[in-house]
C-alpha positions as CSV (number, residue, x, y, z in Angstrom):
1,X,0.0,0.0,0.0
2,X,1.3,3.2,-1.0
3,X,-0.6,5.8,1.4
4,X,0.6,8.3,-0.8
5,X,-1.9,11.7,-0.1
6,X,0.2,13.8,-2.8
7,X,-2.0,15.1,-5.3
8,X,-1.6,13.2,-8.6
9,X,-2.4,9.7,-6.4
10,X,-5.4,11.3,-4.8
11,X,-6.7,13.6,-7.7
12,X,-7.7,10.8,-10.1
13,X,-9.6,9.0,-7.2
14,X,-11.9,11.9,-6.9
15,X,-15.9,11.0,-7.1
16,X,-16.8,14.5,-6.6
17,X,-16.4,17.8,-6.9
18,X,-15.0,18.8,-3.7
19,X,-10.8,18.8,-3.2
20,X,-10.4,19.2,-7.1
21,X,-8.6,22.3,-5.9
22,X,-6.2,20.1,-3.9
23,X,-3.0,21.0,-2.1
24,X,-0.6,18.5,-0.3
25,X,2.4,19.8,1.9
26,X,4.6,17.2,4.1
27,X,4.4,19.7,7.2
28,X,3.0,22.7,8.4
29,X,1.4,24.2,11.6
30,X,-2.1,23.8,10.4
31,X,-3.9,23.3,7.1
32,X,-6.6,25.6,8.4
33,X,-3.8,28.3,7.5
34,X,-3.0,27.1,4.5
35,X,-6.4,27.7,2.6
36,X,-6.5,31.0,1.0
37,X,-9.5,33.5,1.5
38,X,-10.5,34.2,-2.1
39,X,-9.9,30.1,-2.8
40,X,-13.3,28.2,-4.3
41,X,-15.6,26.0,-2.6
42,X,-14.3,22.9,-2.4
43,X,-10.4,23.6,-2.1
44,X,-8.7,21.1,-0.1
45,X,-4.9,21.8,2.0
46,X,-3.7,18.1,2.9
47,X,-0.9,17.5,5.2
48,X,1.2,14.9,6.1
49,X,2.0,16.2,9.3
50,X,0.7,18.9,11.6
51,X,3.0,21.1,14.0
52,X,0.4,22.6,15.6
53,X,-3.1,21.3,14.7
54,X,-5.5,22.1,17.3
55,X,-9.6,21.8,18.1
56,X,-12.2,22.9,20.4
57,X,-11.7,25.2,22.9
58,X,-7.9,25.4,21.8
59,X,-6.9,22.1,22.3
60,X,-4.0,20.7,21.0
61,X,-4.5,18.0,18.3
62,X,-1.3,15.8,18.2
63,X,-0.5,13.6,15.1
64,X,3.0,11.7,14.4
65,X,4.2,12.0,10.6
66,X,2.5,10.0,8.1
67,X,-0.1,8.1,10.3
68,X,-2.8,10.4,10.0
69,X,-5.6,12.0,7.7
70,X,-5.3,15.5,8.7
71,X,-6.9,17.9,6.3
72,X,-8.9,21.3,5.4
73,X,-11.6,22.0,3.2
74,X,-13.0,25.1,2.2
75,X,-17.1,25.9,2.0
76,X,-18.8,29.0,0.3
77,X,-22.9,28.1,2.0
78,X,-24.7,30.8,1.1
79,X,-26.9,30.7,4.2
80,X,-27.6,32.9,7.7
81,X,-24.8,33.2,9.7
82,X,-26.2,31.3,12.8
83,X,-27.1,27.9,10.8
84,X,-23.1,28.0,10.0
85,X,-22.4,25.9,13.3
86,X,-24.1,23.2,12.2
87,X,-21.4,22.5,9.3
88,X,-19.6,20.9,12.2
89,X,-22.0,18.3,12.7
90,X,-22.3,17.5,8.7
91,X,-18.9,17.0,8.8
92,X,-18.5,14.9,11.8
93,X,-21.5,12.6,10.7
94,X,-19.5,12.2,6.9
95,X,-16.3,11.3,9.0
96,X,-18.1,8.6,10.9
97,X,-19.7,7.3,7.7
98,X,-16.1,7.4,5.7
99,X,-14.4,5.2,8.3
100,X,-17.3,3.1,9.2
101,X,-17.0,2.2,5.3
102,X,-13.1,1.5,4.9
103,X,-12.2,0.4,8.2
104,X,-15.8,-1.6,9.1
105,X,-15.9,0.0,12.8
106,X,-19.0,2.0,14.0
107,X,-18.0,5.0,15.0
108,X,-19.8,7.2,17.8
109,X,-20.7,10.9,17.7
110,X,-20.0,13.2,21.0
111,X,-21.2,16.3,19.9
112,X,-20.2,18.8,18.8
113,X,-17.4,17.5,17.1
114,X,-15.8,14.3,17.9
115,X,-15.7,11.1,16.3
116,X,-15.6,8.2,18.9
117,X,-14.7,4.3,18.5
118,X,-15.2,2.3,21.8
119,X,-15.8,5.9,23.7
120,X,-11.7,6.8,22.4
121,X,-11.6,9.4,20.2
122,X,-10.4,8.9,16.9
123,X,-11.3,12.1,14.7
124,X,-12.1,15.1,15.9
125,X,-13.5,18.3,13.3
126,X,-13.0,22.1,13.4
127,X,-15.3,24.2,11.8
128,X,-14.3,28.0,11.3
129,X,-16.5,30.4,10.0
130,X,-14.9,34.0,8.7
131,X,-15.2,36.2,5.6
132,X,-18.1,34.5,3.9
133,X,-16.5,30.9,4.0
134,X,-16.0,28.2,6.0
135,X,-12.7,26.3,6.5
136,X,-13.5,22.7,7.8
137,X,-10.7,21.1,9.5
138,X,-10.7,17.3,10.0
139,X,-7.9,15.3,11.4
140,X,-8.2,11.4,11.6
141,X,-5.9,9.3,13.7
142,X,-5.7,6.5,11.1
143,X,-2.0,3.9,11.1
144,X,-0.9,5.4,14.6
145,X,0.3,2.6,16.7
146,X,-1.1,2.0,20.1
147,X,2.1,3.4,21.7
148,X,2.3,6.6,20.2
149,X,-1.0,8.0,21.1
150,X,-1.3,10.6,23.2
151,X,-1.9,9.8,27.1
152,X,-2.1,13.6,28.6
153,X,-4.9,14.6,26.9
154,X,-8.9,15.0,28.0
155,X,-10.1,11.6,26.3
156,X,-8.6,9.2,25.6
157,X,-7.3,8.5,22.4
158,X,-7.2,5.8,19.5
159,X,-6.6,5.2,15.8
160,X,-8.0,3.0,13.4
161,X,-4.6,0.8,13.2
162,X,-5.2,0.3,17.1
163,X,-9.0,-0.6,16.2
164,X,-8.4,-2.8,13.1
165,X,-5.0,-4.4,13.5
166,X,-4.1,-3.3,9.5
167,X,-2.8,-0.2,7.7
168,X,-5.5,1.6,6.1
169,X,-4.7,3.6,2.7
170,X,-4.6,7.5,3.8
171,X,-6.2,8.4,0.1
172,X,-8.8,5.9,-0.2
173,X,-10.2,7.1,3.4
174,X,-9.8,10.4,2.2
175,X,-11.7,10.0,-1.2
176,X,-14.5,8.2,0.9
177,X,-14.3,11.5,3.4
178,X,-15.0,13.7,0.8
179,X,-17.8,12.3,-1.0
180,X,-19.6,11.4,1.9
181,X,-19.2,15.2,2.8
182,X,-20.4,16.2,-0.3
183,X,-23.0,14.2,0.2
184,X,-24.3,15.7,2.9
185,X,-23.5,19.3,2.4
186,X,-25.8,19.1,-0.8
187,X,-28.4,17.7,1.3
188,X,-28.2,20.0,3.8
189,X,-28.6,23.2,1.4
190,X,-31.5,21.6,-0.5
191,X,-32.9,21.1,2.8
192,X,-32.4,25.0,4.0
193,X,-33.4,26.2,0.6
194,X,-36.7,24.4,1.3
């Protein structure tokens, strides 16, 4: 298995229309700083490590080189201000559903924006809303080994190597992420549009 998330392995995988706009860097602090304002819907940062990923509340999200899915996509809703939160949700739900399909666990929700297997988290999602856009952040603890997951942190963490005993493929989780996000953004604005 390659695991590659660099963009010509991940581009022709696509089943949608979201992270056509894709960009892969091997580090950075966050790839909630890495997608530009005046980007399109649907532009995608993807990194193969974070320095400084964070979530909720400030919280430090920690994630060893190449072991996890730790990405950013960017949203143009055209919708009130105050029904923006519940992007956080959508995308939690499509996380669930992405590794219940490729990794066959049955993932729990603890709202507002965790992903839970066995009450450990294993994804968590950052939603921020500025300048007419929102930028959803998404990190996935996917081939880190038991032993390098954190232990100082509020819950208590797991991955879906831990989980499943294999190595899932990165880029097929990721492809599966995305559609399943698409999938339920579109529903979600037909729904609000009435």
């Amino acid at each position: 298995m390659s695991d590659s998330l660099a963009r010509e392995d991940v581009l022709p995988r696509l089943r949608g229309r979201l992270g056509r706009e894709y960009t892969y860097v091997e580090s950075t602090p966050s790839t909630q700083l890495l997608v530009p304002a005046e980007a399109p819907e649907g532009t995608l940062v993807v990194a193969d490590e974070q320095t400084e990923g964070r979530g909720r509340l400030g919280r430090r999200w920690l994630s060893p080189a190449g072991t996890s899915l730790l990405c950013s996509v960017q949203l143009r809703p055209e919708m009130p201000g105050e029904r923006l939160p519940e992007l956080t949700g959508i995308a939690a739900r499509a996380c669930a559903e992405a590794i219940e399909a490729v990794a066959g666990l049955e993932p729990k929700l603890k709202f507002p924006n965790d992903v839970l297997v066995g009450g450990r988290k294993i994804a968590g999602v950052l939603a921020e809303a500025r300048e007419g856009r929102v930028v959803l952040g998404i990190g996935i603890n996917v081939n880190v080994p038991a032993a390098e997951l954190p232990k100082d942190v509020d819950r208590p963490a797991t991955s879906l190597l831990a989980e499943t005993g294999r190595e899932i493929d990165r880029a097929e989780l990721l492809v599966e992420l995305l559609e399943r996000l698409e999938n339920r953004y579109d529903a979600w604005l037909s729904a609000a549009r009435g």
